[in-house]
N, C-alpha and C positions, 0 to 999 in steps of 0.2 A: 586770491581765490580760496575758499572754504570749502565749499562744495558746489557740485554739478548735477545735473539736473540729470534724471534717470527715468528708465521707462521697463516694466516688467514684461515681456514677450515669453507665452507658454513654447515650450518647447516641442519641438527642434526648431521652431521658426528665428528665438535669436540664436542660436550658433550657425543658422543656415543665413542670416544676415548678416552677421559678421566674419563669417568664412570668406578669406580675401580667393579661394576659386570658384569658390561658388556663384552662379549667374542669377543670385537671387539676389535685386539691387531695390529694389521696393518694399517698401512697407503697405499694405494696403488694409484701410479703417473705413468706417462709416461717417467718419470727420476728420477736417484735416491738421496734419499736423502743427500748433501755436505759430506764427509767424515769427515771435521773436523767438523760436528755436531756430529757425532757418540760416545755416549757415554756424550754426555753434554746435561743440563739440556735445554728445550726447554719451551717456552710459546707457549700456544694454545690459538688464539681469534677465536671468533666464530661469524664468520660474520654473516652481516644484512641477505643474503638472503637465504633463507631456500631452498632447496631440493626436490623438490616433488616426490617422487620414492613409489610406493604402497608398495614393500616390506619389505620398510626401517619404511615404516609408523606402520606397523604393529609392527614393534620391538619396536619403539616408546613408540604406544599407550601403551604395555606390561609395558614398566617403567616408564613412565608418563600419563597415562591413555589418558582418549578420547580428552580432549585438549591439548595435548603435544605439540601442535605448538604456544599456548601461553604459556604453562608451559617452554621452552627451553629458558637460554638467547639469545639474538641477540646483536651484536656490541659491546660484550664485553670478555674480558679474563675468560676463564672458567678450567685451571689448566695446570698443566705440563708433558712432559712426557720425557722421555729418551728411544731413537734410539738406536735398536742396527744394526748392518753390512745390508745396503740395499742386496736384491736378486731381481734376473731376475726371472721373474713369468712364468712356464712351465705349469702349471696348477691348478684348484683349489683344488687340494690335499695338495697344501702348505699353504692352510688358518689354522685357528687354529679351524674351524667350522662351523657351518652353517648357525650364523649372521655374523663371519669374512667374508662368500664368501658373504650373501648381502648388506654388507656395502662396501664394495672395490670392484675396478673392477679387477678383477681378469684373465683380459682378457693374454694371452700368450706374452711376449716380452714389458709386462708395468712390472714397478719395486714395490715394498715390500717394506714397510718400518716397520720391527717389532718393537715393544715397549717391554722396560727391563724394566719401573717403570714407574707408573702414580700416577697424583697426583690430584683428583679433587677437587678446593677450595668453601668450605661452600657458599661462598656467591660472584658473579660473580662478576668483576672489569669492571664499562664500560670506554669503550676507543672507537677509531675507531681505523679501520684495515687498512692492507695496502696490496699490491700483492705481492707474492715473499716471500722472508726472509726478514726481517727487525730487525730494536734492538729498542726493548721500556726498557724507563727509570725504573731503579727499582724505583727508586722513585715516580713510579704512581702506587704502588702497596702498599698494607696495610702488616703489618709485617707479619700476618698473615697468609697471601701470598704469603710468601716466605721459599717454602720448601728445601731450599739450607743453608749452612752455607756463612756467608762474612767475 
């Protein structure tokens, strides 16, 4: 394996997906996530631009206190996670909670993307991001950092 396949999520939304306390276990888009990702391991970067949602601040500040928009990386890889089967969103009764509904939009006929494992790494890898899905080189990642077998 070479590289893996990545996804850039504005900020705080990937370090609040890959925070293993965090009860934010969904991704939610207006399409759903490739099928043959489902079940493979994903890189999450966490782009440069942050968020600004008062709900979402509030969750924030709770795990990163009153700076948590310094305290969050920016422009860099912050862990992995594994997709399970996307769903079509009927309502927010399919969240897993009450920061999964404010962290996703959970609006009627956007898609779900649950998470089976997550993997948050000790210490963030900066890169730049890019749109879309993309594949970064494992080789710009420290062993460390890599919660898969090769």
């Amino acid at each position: 394996m070479t590289s893996i396949t990545a996804i850039s999520l504005h900020q705080p939304y990937a370090s609040l997906l890959v925070h293993e306390a965090m009860p934010k276990i969904h991704e939610t888009r207006s399409w759903p996530v490739p099928a043959r990702l489902v079940g493979r391991t994903v890189l999450i970067h966490a782009a440069k631009r942050v968020h600004l949602d008062e709900d979402v601040a509030l969750i924030c500040r709770q795990l990163w206190g009153l700076d948590w928009r310094g305290a969050i990386p920016r422009g860099a890889f912050v862990g992995t996670v594994i997709f399970g089967p996307p769903f079509r969103i009927t309502g927010e009764r399919q969240a897993a909670g009450l920061q999964d509904v404010t962290a996703g939009d959970w609006t009627p006929g956007r898609w779900a993307w649950p998470t089976t494992a997550r993997h948050q790494f000790a210490t963030p890898v900066a890169a730049p991001g890019r749109q879309g899905w993309w594949n970064a080189p494992i080789s710009d990642l420290p062993e460390g950092a890599r919660p898969w077998s090769e």
